[in-house]
C-alpha positions as CSV (number, residue, x, y, z in Angstrom):
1,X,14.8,9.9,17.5
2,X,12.7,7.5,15.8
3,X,9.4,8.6,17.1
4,X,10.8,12.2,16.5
5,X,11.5,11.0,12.6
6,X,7.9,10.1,12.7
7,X,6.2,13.0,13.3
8,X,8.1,14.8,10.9
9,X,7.5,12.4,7.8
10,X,3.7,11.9,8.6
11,X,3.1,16.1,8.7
12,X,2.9,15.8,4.5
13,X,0.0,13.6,4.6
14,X,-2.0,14.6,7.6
15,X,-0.7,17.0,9.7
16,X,-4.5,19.1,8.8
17,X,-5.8,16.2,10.7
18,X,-4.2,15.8,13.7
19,X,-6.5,18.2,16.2
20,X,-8.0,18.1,19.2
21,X,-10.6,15.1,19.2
22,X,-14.2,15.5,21.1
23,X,-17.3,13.9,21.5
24,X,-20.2,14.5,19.0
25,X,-22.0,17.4,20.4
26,X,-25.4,16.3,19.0
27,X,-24.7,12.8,19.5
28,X,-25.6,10.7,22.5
29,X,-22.9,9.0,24.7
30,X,-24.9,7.0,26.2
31,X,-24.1,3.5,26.4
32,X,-20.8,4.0,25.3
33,X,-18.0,2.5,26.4
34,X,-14.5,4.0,26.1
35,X,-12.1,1.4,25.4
36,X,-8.2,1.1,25.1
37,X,-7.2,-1.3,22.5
38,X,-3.3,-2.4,22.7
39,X,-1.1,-2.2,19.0
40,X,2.6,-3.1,20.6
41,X,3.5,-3.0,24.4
42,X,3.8,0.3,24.2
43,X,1.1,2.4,22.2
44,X,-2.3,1.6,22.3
45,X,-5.4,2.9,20.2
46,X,-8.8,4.8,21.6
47,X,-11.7,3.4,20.5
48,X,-15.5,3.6,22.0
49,X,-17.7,0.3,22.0
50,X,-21.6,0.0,22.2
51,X,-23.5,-3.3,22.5
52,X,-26.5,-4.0,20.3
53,X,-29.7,-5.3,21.9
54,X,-29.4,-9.0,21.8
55,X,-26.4,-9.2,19.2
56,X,-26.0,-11.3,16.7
57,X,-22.2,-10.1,15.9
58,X,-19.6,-7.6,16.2
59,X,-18.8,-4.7,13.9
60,X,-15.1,-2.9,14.0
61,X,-15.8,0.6,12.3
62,X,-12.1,1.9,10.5
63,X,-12.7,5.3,10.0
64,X,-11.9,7.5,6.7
65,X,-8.8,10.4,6.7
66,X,-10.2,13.2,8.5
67,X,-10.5,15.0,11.4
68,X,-13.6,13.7,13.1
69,X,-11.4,10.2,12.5
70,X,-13.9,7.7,15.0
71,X,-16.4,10.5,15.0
72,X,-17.3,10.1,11.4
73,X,-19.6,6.9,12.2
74,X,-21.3,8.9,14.9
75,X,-22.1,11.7,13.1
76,X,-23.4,10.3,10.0
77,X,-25.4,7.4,11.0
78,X,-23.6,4.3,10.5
79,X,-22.9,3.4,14.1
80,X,-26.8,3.7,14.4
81,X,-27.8,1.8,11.6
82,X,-25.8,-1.5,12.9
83,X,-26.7,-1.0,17.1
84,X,-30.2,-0.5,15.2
85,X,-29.8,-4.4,13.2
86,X,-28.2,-6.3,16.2
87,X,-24.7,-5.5,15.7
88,X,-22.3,-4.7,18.5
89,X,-20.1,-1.7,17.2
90,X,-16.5,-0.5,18.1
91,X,-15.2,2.1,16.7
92,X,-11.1,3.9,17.0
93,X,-8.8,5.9,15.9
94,X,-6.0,5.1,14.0
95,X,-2.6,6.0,15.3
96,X,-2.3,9.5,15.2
97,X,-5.9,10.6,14.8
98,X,-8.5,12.0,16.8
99,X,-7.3,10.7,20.4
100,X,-4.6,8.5,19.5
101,X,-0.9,9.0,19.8
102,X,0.7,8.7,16.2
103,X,3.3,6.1,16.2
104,X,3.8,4.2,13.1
105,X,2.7,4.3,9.6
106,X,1.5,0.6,9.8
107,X,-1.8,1.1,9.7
108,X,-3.1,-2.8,8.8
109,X,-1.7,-3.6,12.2
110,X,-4.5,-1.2,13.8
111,X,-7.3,-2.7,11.9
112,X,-5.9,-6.3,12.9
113,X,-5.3,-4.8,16.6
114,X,-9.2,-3.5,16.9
115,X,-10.1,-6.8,15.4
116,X,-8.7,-8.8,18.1
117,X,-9.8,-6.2,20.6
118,X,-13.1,-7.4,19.5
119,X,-13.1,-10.8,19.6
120,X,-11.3,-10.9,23.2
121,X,-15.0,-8.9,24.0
122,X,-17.3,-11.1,22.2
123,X,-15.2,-14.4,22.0
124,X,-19.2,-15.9,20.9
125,X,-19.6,-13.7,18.0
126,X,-18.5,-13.4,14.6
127,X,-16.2,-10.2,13.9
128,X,-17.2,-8.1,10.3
129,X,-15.2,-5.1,9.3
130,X,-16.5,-2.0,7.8
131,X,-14.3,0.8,6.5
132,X,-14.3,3.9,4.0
133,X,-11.4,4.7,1.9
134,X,-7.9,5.4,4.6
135,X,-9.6,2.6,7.2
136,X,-10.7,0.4,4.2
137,X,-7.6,0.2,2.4
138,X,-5.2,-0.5,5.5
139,X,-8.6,-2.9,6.5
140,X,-7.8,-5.1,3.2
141,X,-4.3,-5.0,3.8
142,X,-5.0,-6.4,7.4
143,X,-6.6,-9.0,5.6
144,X,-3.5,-10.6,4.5
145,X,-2.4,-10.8,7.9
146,X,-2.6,-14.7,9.2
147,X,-4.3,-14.6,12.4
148,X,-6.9,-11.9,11.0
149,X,-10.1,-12.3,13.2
150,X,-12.6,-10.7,10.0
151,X,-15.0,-13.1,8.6
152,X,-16.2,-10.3,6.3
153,X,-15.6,-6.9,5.3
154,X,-17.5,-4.2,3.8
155,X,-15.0,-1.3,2.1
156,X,-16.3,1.8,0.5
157,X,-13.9,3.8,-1.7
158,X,-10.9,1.5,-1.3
159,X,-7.8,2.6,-3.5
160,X,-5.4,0.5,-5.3
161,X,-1.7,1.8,-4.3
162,X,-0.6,5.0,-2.2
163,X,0.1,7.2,-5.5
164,X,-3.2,6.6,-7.1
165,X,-4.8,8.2,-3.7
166,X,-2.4,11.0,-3.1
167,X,-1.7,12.5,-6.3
168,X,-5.2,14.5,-6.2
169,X,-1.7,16.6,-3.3
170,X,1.0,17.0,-5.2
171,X,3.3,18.2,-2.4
172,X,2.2,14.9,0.0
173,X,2.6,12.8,-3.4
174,X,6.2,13.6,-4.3
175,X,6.9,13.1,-0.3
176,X,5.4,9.5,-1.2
177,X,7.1,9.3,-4.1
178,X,11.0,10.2,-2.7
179,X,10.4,7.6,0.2
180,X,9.3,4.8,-2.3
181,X,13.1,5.4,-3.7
182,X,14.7,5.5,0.2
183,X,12.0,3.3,1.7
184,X,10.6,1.0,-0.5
185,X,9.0,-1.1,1.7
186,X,6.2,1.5,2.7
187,X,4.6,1.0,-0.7
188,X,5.0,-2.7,-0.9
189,X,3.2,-2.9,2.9
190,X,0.9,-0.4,2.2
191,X,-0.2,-1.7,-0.9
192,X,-4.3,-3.0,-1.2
193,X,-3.6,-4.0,-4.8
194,X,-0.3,-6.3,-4.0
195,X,-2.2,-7.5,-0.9
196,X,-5.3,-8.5,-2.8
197,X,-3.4,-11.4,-3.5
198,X,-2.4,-12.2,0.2
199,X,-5.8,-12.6,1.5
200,X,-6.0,-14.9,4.7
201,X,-9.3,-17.2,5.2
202,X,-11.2,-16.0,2.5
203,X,-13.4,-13.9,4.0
204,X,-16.2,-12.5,2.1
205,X,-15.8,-8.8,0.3
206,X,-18.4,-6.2,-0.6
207,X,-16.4,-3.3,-2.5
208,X,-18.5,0.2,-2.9
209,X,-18.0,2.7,-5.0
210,X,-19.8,6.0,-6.3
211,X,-19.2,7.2,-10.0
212,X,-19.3,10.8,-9.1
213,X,-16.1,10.4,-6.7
214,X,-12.6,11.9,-8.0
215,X,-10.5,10.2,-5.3
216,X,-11.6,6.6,-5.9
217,X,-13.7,6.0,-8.8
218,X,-15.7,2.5,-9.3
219,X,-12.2,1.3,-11.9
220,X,-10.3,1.1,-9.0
221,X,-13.0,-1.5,-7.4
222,X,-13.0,-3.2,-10.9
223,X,-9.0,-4.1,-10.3
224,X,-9.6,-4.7,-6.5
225,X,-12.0,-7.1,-7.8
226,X,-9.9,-9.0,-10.0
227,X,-6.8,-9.3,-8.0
228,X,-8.9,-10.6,-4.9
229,X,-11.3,-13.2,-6.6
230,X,-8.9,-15.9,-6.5
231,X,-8.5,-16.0,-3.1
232,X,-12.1,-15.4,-1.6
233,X,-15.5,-13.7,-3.3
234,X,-16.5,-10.2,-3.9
235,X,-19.3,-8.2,-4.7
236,X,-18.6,-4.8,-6.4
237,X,-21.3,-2.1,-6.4
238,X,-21.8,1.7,-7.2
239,X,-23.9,4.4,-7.0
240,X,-24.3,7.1,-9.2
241,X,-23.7,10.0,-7.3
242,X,-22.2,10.5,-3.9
243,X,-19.1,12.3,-2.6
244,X,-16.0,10.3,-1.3
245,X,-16.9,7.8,1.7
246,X,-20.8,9.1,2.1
247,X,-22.3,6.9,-0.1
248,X,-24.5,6.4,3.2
249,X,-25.1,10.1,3.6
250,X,-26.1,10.5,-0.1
251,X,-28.1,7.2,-1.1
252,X,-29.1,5.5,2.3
253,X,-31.4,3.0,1.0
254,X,-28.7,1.9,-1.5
255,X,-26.9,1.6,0.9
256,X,-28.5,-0.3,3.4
257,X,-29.5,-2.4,0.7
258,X,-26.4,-3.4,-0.3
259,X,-24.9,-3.6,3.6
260,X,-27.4,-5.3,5.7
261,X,-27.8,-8.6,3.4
262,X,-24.4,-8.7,3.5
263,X,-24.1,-8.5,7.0
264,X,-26.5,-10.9,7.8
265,X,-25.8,-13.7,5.2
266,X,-21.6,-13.0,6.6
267,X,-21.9,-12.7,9.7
């Protein structure tokens, strides 16, 4: 019944994204590794994992809403671009996306999950995080998790609170809304403002945000900012004009000039 209840409340927010998951046509799978990575006893997450040519760390990928979900690293570059600088990558999808079974609307405990996942591959390597807007916010919150494994993260288009995100749908946003008033937990939880101030370890934080982006515009980086500074440092940029979690697709070499020297003094 309570899997059942599940399936029926997460329909609002993306039942248009649950579909049948495949491989990249024009992408290679070689040297890919399909990978299980375990949440609870019971469910556990698919994910894909490549090693880099004499790494120097491991990168876990949390993917943006959307149906390509794990797919959307493949397909526009970002996968490439760390194999390409000596970074191991593994990539997943979240609980009911692409080929994983939907089973909870805890979605920091995935991010923590592949985390861990990682490290138990490469106990020798240091563990970064990289995520765009759905898999960056729930990536902060896993932040605030104790035994986090991140010792950086890297989170384009991160939004405050559930609201601020959703009300671009109305019908999904007064679904959030009316379980705020029966289940107010799922906004406290869910929350990358409120958890801001949990941060665990102090790991360091580049925020990135286009100007030109409705969903999550560069102020919502500016209060990110401010509620995580005391507890560990951050770096805020933008761009001027790229659409919602492509700011790689749109301006690679800002991009890759904010990413890499990050990665490499972090990691």
């Amino acid at each position: 019944m309570k899997q059942l209840t599940h399936q029926i409340l997460r329909k609002p927010f993306f039942g248009r994204f649950e579909v049948p998951w495949s491989w990249p046509q024009a992408i290679s799978k070689q040297g890919w590794e399909s990978v299980s990575i375990p949440v609870t006893a019971q469910y556990n997450l698919a994910g894909y994992w490549k090693a880099a040519e004499n790494a120097k760390a491991t990168v876990v990928l949390a993917h943006p809403m959307g149906k390509s979900a794990k797919a959307f690293w493949l397909r526009y570059g970002h996968a490439d671009l760390l194999l390409e600088n000596g970074y191991n990558v593994l990539i997943y999808d979240a609980n009911g996306f692409g080929e994983s079974q939907g089973f909870s609307f805890a979605y920091p405990n995935d991010v923590y999950a592949a985390g861990i996942f990682a490290q138990q591959k490469t106990p020798n390597l240091n563990i970064g995080l990289l995520g765009a807007s759905f898999g960056a916010a729930w990536g902060l919150c896993s932040l605030a998790q104790e035994h986090h494994p991140y010792k950086m993260a890297v989170l384009e288009g991160v939004f405050p609170t559930l609201p601020e995100f959703w009300k671009h749908y109305p019908f999904a946003h007064a679904v959030l809304q009316a379980s705020n008033i029966v289940v107010p937990k799922f906004n406290r939880e869910l929350n990358p403002l409120r958890k801001s101030a949990q941060i665990q370890h102090a790991p360091p934080i580049l925020l990135m945000y286009s100007e030109s982006d409705i969903y999550t515009p560069p102020k919502f980086g500016h209060r990110l900012k401010a509620a995580l500074e005391p507890h560990t440092s951050v770096q805020l940029q933008t761009v001027t004009q790229a659409e919602h979690t492509h700011i790689f697709r749109d301006q690679p070499e800002q991009y890759q000039s904010y990413v890499l020297p990050f990665l490499a003094q972090h990691l």
